[in-house]
C-alpha positions as CSV (number, residue, x, y, z in Angstrom):
1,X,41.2,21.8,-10.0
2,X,39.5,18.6,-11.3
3,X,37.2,19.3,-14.3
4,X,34.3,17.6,-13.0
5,X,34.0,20.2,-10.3
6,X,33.1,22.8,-12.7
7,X,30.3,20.7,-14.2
8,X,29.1,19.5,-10.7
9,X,29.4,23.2,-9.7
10,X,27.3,24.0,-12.7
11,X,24.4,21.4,-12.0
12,X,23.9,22.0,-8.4
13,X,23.6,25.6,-9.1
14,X,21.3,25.6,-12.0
15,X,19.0,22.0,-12.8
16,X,19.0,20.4,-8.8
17,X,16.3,21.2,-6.4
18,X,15.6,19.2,-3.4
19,X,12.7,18.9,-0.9
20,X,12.4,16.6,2.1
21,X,10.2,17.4,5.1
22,X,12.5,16.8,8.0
23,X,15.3,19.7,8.3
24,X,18.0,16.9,9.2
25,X,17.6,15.3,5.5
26,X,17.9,18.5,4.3
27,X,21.2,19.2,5.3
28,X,22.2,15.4,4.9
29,X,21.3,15.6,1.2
30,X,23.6,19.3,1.2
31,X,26.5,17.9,3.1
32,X,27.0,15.0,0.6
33,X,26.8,17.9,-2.3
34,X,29.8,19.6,-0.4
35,X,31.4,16.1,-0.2
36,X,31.1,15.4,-4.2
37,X,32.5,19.1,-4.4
38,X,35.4,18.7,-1.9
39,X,36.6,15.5,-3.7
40,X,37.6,17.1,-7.3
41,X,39.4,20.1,-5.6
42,X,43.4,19.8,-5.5
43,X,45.6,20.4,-2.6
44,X,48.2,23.0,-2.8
45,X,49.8,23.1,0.4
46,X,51.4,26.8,-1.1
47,X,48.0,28.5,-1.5
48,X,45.8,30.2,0.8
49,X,43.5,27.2,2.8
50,X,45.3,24.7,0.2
51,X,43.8,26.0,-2.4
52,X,40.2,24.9,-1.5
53,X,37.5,27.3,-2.9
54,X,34.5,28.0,-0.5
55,X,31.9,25.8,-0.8
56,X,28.8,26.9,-2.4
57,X,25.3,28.2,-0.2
58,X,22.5,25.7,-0.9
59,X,19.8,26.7,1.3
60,X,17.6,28.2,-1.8
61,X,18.4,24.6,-3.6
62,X,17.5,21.9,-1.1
63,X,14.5,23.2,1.0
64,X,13.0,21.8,4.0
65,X,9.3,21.9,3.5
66,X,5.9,19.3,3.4
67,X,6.2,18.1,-0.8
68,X,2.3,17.4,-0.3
69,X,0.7,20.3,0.5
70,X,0.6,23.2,-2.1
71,X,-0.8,26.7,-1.8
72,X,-4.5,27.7,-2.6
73,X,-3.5,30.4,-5.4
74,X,-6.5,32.6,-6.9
75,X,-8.5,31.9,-9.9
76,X,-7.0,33.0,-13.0
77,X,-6.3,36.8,-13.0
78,X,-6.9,38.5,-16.4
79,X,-3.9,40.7,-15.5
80,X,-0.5,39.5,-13.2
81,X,0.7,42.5,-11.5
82,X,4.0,43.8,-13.9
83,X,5.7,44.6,-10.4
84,X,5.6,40.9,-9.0
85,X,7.0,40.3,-12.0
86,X,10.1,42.7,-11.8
87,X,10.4,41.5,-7.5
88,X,11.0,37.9,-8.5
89,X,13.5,38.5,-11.1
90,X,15.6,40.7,-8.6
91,X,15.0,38.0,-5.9
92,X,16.5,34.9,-8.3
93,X,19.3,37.6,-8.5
94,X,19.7,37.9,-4.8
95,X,19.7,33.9,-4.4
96,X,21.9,33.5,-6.9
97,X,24.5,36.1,-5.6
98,X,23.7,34.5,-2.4
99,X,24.9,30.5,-3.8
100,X,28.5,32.0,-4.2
101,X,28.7,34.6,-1.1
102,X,31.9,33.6,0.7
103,X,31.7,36.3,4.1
104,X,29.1,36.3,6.6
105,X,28.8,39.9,6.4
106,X,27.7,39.8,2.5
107,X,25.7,36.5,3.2
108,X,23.7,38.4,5.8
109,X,23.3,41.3,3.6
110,X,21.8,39.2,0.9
111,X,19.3,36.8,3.1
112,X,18.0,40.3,4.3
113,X,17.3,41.6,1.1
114,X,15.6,38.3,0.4
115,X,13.4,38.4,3.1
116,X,12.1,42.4,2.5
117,X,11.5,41.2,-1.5
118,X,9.6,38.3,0.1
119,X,7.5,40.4,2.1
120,X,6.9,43.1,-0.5
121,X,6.0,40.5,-2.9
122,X,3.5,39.2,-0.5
123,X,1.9,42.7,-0.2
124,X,1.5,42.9,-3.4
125,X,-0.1,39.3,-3.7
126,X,-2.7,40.3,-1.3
127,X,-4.1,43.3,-3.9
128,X,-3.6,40.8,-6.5
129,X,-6.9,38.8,-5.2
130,X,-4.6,36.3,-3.1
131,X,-6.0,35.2,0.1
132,X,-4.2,37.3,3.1
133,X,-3.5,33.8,5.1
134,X,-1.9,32.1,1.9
135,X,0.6,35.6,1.4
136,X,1.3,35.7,5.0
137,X,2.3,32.2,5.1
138,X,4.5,32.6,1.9
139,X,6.4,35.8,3.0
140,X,6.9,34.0,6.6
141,X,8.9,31.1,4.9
142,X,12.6,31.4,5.4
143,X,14.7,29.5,3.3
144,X,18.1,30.3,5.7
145,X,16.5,29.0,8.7
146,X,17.8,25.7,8.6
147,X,15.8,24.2,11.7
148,X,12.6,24.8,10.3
149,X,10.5,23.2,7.8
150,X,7.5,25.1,5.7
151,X,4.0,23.3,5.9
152,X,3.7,24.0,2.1
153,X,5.6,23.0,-1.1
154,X,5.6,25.6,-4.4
155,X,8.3,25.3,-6.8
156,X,7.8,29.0,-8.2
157,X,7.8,30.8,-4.6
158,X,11.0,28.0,-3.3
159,X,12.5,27.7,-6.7
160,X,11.2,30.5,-9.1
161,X,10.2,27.1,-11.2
162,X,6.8,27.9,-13.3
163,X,6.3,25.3,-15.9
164,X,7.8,22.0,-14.1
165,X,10.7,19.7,-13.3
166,X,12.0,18.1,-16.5
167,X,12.5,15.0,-14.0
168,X,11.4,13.6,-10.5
169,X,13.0,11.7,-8.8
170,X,12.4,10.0,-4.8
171,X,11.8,7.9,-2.8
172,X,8.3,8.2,-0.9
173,X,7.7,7.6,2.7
174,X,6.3,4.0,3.4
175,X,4.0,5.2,5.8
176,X,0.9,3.3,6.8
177,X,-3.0,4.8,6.4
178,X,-3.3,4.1,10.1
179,X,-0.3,6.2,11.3
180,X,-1.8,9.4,9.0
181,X,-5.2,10.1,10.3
182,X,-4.9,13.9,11.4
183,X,-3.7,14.4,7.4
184,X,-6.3,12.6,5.7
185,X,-8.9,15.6,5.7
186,X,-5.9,18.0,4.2
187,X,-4.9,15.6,1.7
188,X,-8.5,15.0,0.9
189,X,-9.0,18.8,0.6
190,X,-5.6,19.1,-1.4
191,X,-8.6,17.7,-4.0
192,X,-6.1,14.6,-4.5
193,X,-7.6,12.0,-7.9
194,X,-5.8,9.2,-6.0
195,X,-7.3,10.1,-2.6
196,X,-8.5,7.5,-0.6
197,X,-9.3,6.7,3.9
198,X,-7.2,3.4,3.7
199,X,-4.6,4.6,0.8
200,X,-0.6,4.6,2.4
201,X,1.3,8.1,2.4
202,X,3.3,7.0,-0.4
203,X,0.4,7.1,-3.0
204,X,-0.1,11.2,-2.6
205,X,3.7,11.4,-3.6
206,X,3.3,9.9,-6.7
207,X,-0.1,11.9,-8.0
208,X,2.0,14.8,-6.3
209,X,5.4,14.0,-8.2
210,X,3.6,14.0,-11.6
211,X,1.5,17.2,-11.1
212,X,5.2,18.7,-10.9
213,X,6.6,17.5,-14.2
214,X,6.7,19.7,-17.4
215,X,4.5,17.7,-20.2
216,X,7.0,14.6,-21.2
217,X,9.0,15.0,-18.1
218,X,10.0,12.1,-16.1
219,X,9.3,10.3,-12.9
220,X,11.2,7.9,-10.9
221,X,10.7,6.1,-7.6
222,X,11.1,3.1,-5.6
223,X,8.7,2.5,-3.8
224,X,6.3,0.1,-2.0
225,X,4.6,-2.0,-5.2
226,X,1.5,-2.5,-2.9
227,X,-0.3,0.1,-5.1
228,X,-0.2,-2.5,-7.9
229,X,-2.9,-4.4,-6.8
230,X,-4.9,-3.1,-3.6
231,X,-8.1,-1.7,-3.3
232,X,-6.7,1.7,-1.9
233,X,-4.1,1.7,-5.0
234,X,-6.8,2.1,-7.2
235,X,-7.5,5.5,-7.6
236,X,-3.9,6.3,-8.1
237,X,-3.7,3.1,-11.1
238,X,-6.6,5.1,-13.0
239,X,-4.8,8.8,-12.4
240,X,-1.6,7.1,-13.8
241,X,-2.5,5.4,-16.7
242,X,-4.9,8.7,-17.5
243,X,-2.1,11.1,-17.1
244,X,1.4,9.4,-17.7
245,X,3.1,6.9,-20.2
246,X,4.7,4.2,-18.3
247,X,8.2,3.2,-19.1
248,X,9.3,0.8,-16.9
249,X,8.3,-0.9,-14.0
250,X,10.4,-3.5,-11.9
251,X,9.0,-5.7,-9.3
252,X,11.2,-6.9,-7.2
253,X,8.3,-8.8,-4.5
254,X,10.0,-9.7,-1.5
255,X,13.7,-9.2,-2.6
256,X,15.9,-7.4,-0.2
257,X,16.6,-4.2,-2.2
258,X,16.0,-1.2,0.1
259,X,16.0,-1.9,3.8
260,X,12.9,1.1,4.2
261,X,10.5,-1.4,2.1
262,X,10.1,-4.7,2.7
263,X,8.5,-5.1,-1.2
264,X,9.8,-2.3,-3.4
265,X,9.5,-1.6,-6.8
266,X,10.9,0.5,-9.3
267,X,8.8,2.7,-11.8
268,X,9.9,5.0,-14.3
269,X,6.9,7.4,-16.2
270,X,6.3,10.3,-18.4
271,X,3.9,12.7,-17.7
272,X,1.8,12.8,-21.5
273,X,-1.7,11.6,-21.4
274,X,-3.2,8.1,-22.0
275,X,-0.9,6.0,-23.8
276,X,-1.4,2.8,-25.6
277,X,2.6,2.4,-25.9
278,X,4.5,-0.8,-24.5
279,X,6.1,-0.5,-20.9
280,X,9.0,-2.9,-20.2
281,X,8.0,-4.9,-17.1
282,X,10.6,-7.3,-15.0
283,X,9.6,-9.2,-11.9
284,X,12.5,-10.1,-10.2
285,X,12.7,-13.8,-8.9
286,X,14.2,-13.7,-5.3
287,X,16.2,-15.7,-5.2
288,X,18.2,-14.0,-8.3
289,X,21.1,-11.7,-7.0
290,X,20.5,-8.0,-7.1
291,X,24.1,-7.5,-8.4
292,X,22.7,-9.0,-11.4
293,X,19.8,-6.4,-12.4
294,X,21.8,-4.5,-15.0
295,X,22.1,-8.2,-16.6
296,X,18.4,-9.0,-16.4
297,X,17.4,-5.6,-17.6
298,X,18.9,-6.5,-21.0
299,X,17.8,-9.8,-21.3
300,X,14.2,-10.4,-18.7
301,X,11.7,-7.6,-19.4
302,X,8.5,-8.4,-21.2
303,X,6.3,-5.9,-23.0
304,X,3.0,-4.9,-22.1
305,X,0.6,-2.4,-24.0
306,X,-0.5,0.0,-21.4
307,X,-3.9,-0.8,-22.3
308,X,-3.4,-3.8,-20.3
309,X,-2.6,-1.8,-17.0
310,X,-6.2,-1.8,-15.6
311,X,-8.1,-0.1,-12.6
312,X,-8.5,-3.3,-10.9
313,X,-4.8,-4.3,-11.2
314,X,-1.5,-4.5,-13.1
315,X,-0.9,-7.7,-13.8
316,X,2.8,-8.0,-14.7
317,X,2.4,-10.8,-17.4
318,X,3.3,-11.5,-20.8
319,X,0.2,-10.7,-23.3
320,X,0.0,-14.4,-24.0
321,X,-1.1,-15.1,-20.4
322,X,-3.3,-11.4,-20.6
323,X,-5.3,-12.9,-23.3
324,X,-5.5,-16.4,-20.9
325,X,-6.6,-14.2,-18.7
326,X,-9.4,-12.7,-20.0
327,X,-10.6,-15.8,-21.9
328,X,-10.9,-17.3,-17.8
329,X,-12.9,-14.2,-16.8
330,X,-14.9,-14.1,-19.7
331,X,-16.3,-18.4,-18.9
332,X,-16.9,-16.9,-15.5
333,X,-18.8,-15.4,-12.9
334,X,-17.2,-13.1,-10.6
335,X,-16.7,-15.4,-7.5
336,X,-18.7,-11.3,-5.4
337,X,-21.6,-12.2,-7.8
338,X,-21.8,-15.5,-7.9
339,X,-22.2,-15.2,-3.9
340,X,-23.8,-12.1,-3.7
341,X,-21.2,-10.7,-1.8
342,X,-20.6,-13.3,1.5
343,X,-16.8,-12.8,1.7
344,X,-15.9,-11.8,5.1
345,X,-13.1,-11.4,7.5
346,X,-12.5,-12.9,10.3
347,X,-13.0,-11.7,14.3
348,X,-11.0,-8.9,15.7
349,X,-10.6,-9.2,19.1
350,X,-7.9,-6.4,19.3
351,X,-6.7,-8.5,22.4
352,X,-6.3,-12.4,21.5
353,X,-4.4,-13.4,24.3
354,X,-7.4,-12.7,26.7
355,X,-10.4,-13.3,24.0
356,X,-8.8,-16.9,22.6
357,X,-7.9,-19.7,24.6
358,X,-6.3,-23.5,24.6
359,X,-8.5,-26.1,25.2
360,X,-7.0,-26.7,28.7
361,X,-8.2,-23.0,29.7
362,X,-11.5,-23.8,28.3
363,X,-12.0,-26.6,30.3
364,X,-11.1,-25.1,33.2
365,X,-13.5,-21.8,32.5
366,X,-16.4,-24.4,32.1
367,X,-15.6,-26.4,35.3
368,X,-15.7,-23.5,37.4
369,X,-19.0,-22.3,35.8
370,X,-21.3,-24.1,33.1
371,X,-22.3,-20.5,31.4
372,X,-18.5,-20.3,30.3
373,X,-19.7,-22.9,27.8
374,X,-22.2,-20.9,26.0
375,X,-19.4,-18.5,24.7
376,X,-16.8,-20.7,24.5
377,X,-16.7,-21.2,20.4
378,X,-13.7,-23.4,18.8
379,X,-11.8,-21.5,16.8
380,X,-9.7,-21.1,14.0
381,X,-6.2,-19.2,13.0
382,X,-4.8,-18.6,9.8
383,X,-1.9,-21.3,10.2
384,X,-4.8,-23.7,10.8
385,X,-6.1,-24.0,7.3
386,X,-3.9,-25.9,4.9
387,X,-4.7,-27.2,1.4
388,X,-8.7,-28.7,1.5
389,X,-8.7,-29.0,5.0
390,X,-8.3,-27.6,8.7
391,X,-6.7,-28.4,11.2
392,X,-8.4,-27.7,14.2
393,X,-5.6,-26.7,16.8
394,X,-7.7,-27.1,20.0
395,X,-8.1,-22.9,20.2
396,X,-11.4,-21.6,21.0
397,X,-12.7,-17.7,21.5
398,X,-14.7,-16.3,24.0
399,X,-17.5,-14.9,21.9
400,X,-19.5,-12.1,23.7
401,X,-21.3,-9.8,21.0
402,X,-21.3,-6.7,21.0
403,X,-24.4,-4.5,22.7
404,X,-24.8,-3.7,19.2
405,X,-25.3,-6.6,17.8
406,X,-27.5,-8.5,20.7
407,X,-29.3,-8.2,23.9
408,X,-27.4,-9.4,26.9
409,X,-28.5,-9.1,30.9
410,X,-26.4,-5.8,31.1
411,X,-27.5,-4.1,27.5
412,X,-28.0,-0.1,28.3
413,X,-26.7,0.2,31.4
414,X,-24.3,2.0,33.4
415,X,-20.9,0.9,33.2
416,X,-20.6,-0.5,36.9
417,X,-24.1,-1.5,36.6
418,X,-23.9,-3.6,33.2
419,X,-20.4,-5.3,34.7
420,X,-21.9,-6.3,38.0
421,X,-24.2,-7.8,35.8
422,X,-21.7,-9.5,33.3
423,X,-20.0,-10.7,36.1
424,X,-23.0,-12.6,37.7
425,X,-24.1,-13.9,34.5
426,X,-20.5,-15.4,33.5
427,X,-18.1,-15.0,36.8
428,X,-15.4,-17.8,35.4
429,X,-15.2,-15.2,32.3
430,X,-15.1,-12.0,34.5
431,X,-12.5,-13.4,36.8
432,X,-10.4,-14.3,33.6
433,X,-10.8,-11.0,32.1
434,X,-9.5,-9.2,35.3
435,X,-5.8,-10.2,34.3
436,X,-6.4,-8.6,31.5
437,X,-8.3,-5.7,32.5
438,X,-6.2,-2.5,31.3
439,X,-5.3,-3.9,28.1
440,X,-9.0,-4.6,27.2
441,X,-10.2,-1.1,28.0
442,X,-7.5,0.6,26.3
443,X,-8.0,-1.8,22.9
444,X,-9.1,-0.1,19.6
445,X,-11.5,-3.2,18.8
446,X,-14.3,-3.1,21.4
447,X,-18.0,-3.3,21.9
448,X,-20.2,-1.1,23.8
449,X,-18.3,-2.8,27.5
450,X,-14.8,-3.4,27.4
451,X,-15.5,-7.0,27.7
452,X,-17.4,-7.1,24.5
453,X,-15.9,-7.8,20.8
454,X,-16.7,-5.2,18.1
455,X,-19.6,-4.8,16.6
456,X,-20.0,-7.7,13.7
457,X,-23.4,-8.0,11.2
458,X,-22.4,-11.3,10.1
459,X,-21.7,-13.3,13.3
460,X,-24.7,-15.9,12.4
461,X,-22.6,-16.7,9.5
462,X,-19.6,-18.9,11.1
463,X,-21.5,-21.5,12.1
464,X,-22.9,-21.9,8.7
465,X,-21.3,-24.6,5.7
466,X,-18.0,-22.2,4.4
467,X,-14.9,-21.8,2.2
468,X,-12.1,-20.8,4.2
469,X,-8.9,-19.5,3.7
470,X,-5.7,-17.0,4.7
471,X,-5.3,-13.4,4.0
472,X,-1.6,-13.8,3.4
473,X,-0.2,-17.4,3.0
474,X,3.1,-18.8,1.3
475,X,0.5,-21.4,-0.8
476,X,-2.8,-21.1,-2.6
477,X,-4.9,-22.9,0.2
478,X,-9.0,-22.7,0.8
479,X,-10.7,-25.9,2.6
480,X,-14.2,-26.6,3.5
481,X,-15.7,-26.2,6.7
482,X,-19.3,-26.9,8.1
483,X,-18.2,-27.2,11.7
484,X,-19.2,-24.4,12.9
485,X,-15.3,-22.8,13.8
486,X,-15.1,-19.7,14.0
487,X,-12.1,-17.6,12.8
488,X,-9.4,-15.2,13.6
489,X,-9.1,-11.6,11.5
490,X,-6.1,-13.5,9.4
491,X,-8.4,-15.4,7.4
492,X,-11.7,-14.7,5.0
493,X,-14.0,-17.2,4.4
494,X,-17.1,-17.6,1.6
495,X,-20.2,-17.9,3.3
496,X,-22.9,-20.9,3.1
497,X,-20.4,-21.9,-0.2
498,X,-21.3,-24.8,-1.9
499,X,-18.9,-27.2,-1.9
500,X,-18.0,-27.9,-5.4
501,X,-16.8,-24.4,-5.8
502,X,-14.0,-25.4,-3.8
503,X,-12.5,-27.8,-6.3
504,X,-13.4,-25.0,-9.0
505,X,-11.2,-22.6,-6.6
506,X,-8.4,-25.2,-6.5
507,X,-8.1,-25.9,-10.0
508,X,-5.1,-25.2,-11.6
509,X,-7.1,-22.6,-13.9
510,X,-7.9,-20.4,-10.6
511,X,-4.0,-21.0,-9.6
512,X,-3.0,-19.7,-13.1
513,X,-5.6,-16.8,-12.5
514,X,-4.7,-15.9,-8.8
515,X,-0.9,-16.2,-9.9
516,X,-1.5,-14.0,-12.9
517,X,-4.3,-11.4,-11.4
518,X,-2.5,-10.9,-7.8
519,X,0.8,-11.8,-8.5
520,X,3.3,-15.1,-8.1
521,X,4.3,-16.1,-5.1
522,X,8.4,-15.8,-6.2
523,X,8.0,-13.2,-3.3
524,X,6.7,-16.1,-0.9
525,X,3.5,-15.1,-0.6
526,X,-0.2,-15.0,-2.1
527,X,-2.3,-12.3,-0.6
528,X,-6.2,-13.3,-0.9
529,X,-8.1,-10.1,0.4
530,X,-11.5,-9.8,-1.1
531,X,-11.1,-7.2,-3.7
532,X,-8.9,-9.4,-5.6
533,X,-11.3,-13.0,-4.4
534,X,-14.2,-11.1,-5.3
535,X,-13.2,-11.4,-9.0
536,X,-12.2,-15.0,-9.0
537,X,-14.0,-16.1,-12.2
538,X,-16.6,-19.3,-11.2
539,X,-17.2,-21.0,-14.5
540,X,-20.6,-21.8,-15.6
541,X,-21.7,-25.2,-14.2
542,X,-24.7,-27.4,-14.6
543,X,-26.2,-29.5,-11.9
544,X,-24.4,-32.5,-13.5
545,X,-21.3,-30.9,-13.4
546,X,-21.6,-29.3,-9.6
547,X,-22.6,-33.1,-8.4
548,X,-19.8,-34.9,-10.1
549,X,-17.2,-31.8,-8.8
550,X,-18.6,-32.3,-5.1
551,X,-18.5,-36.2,-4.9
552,X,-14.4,-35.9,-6.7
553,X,-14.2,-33.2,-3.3
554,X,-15.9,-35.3,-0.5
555,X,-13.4,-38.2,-1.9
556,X,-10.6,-35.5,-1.2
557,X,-11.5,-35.0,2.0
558,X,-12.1,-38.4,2.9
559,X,-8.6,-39.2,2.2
560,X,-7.1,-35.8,4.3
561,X,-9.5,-36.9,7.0
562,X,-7.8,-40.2,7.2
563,X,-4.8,-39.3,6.7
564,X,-3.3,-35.5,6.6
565,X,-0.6,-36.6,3.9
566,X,-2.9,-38.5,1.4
567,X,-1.7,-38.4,-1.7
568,X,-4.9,-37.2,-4.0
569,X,-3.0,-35.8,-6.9
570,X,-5.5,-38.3,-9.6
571,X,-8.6,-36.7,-7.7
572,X,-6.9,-33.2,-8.2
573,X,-5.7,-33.9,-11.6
574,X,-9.6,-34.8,-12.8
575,X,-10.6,-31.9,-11.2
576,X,-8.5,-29.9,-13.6
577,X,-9.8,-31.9,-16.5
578,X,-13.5,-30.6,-15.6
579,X,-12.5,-27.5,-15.1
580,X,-10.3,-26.6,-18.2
581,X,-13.9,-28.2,-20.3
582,X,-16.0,-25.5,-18.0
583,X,-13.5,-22.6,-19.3
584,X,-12.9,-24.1,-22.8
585,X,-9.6,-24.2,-22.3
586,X,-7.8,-25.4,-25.7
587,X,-4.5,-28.0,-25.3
588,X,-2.4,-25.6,-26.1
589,X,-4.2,-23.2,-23.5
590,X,-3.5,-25.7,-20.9
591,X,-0.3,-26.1,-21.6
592,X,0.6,-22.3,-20.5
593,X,-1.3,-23.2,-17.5
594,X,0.5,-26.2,-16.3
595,X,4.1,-25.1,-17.6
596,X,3.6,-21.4,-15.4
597,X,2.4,-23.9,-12.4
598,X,5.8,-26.1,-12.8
């Protein structure tokens, strides 16, 4: 026999537990034990079945059971019951017997056994101030019943573990907040510090994976890095830089690592409480091999004091562009301030193809009635706004407002009623929505009629002077409108802006800062959702300063207007000249900027 069996033997017995919520990855992760166990045994075609010892019984080490959820145990007794005591000692020497049982007969006799220690146990637990659901539920769980899967996770009842795993180590569901609705009230009652209504399933596993680590034990996942920067990660970035030391943490962006998230990361953490130590940080470039991590991971990481790993985002940057950084935000005005709050999203329809239409269909709506005109709006997707300007792709939407938001002919009445009534007030509209009929009463994003958009208190805003831009785009691009278009839900836009804050938002300085604060775009793109816009730092400006930035923009647009491919890199370049003055940006300051925008 190979000598690595014993040891393997050894580990699996006595330092691996495993937990997974869907039976069939149970006994996945158990067959590939038995497979790392089978290869160091040796054949001897002489001995009884070749000399291959029976494989070991895992089903007290890899557990089928919901890692989320714990178990409401009682306040602090003064007193444990001595007998609980003495039970679970005899039943960690009935699983252990159990591991090596080679018959059925002897299995059987053991997982019997186990289950009457179980229920005793759970008796007792119940005069021991425990609640009577909570005991039922733990003597109920079978560990042998390898179909099944337990609603709760506890180390010491699955595992007889009491103070913690040394380490943790997984890889959390990417599961969106949309697809988890029924769990939020649970997890919310599981009195979560990360929770969250719009956080991803993933983010429980990681408040989750720490609470089960020993002090100075160790946690490692890959995982979605979305946490790193969104609104929803928030609460989880505060519990992990209050509870943990970070270690590591790779980025890898859009880099295909793991085929089950589309932008993984890697983190490694401690569980000890704040820290103020360095963590290594590495964002991977894409277009750098994989193969070649081991390589990088010598050479590429940067340090960070922990300190620097805020609330409102990690930024994974050097503390030379930190201290950048907070010189910009400290010249500026949060960009939510300095508007008092006018960033909004654009129109959900939940059902585009029937709510936006080309200009041919437009035409035709308004020939074969002139009311189609009054809600016919031109309108604007996110592939439509480039650098500066728009370009309006002949789309428009069929704007009716929700009964919330305005008084129509049909407002308060009965369903047939009210649609008789739409239909007589706009019948080239009506007759176009009846292709389309199922889809729109079944849509999530409706008004009080199904022929109504969703409720929206802003919709007086569109038509007014604005800063618009995508929610997710491969470039850093906002132009100017004052048009009056419209938008889709895949682009924001500032509201009744003033125009020279464009050039202020297309500086280098806010490239270095959106770069920096979100992230770079080696991933391919730059997301702009308006908790990271919101703090865009607007540098103090005077009238003078406001009047000469708004006549360097008009001559920008001028240009794009005449021609889409104008070459106004001079205009751009004394833009960036005012602006590094507003932020007091030194030379060698600039520098930093201009070599990270190379």
């Amino acid at each position: 026999m190979h000598q690595h069996y014993g040891r393997k033997l050894y580990l699996i017995e006595n330092c691996i537990y495993g937990v997974d919520i869907q039976p069939i990855a149970v006994q996945i992760a158990k067959l590939r034990f038995f497979i790392s166990l089978v290869v160091d045994q040796r054949v001897n075609p002489n001995a009884e079945n070749l000399g291959i010892l029976a494989l070991p019984n895992l089903e007290t080490r890899f557990v089928a059971a919901n890692t989320l959820i714990g178990i409401d145990r009682p306040q602090q007794l003064a007193f444990r019951n001595s007998r609980i005591d003495e039970l679970e000692r005899e039943l960690a020497r009935v699983r252990e017997a159990h591991f090596t049982a080679k018959t059925p007969a002897t299995k059987r006799k053991y997982r019997e056994r186990d289950a009457a220690l179980r229920a005793e146990i759970a008796e007792i637990l119940k005069t021991d101030g425990w609640d009577d659901k909570t005991a039922r539920m733990l003597a109920g769980w079978d560990p042998y019943d390898q179909n099944a899967s337990a609603s709760f996770f506890d180390p010491e009842w699955m595992f007889g573990i009491r103070d913690g795993f040394d380490i943790v180590i997984g890889n959390p569901p990417y599961v969106r907040q949309e697809e988890i609705k029924e769990l939020k009230p649970l997890l919310q009652a599981q009195g979560y510090q990360c929770y969250t209504g719009t956080a991803d399933l993933y983010v429980y596993f990681f408040e989750r994976g720490v609470r089960l680590l020993k002090p100075g034990g160790l946690l490692c996942y890959i995982s979605s890095n979305t946490f790193l920067n969104s609104g929803f990660g928030k609460n989880l970035r505060s519990f992990l830089q209050n509870h943990t030391r970070l270690c590591l943490l790779i980025d890898f962006g859009e880099t295909g690592v793991f085929a089950a998230i589309t932008e993984p990361c890697i983190i490694l953490l401690s569980r000890n409480s704040q820290s103020n130590e360095a963590v290594r940080v590495l964002k991977w470039n894409e277009n750098d091999p994989v193969s070649e991590v081991h390589n990088k991971a010598a050479t590429s990481f940067i340090i960070v004091p922990q300190k620097e790993f805020r609330p409102d985002g990690w930024r994974l940057a050097s503390p030379v562009n930190l201290r950048l950084l907070d010189k910009l935000r400290a010249a500026g005005t949060p960009l939510g301030e300095y508007v008092n709050g006018r960033l909004y999203y654009g129109i959900k329809t939940g059902l585009n193809e029937a709510f936006v239409v080309d200009r041919a269909t437009r035409d035709r709506l308004i020939a074969e009635h002139p009311s189609s005109a009054d809600v016919l709006k031109p309108f604007l997707r996110g592939r439509d706004i480039k650098r500066w300007r728009v370009e309006f792709a002949d789309q428009y939407l069929i704007r009716i407002e929700s009964s919330e938001n305005r008084q129509h002919p049909w407002s308060g009445k009965p369903k047939q009623e009210a649609e008789r009534i739409f239909a007589k007030t706009y019948p080239a509209i009506h007759a176009w929505f009846e292709r389309f009929r199922s889809k729109l009463i079944d849509r999530d994003d409706q008004g009080k009629y199904f022929w109504e958009l969703r409720s929206c208190a802003y919709w007086q805003e569109f038509e007014q002077p604005k800063i618009v831009y995508q929610d997710i785009a491969r470039y850093f691009g906002m132009a100017w409108d004052d048009s009056g278009l419209y938008l889709a839900n895949t682009c924001y836009f500032i509201a009744r802006a003033k125009k020279w804050m464009l050039a202020a938002l297309l500086s280098s300085a806010m490239q270095f800062y959106v770069r920096k604060f979100i992230g770079s775009d080696e991933g391919g793109f730059i997301r702009l959702f308006s908790i990271h816009v919101e703090k865009f730092p607007i540098p103090t400006t005077m009238p003078s300063d406001q009047a000469a930035l708004e006549t360097l923009v008009d001559r920008i647009l001028a240009a794009k207007q005449a021609n889409p491919q104008a070459d106004v890199t001079d205009l751009e370049r004394e833009i960036d000249e005012r602006i590094y003055h507003l932020y007091g940006l030194t030379p060698e300051e600039i520098r930093i900027v201009e070599e990270s925008l190379k």
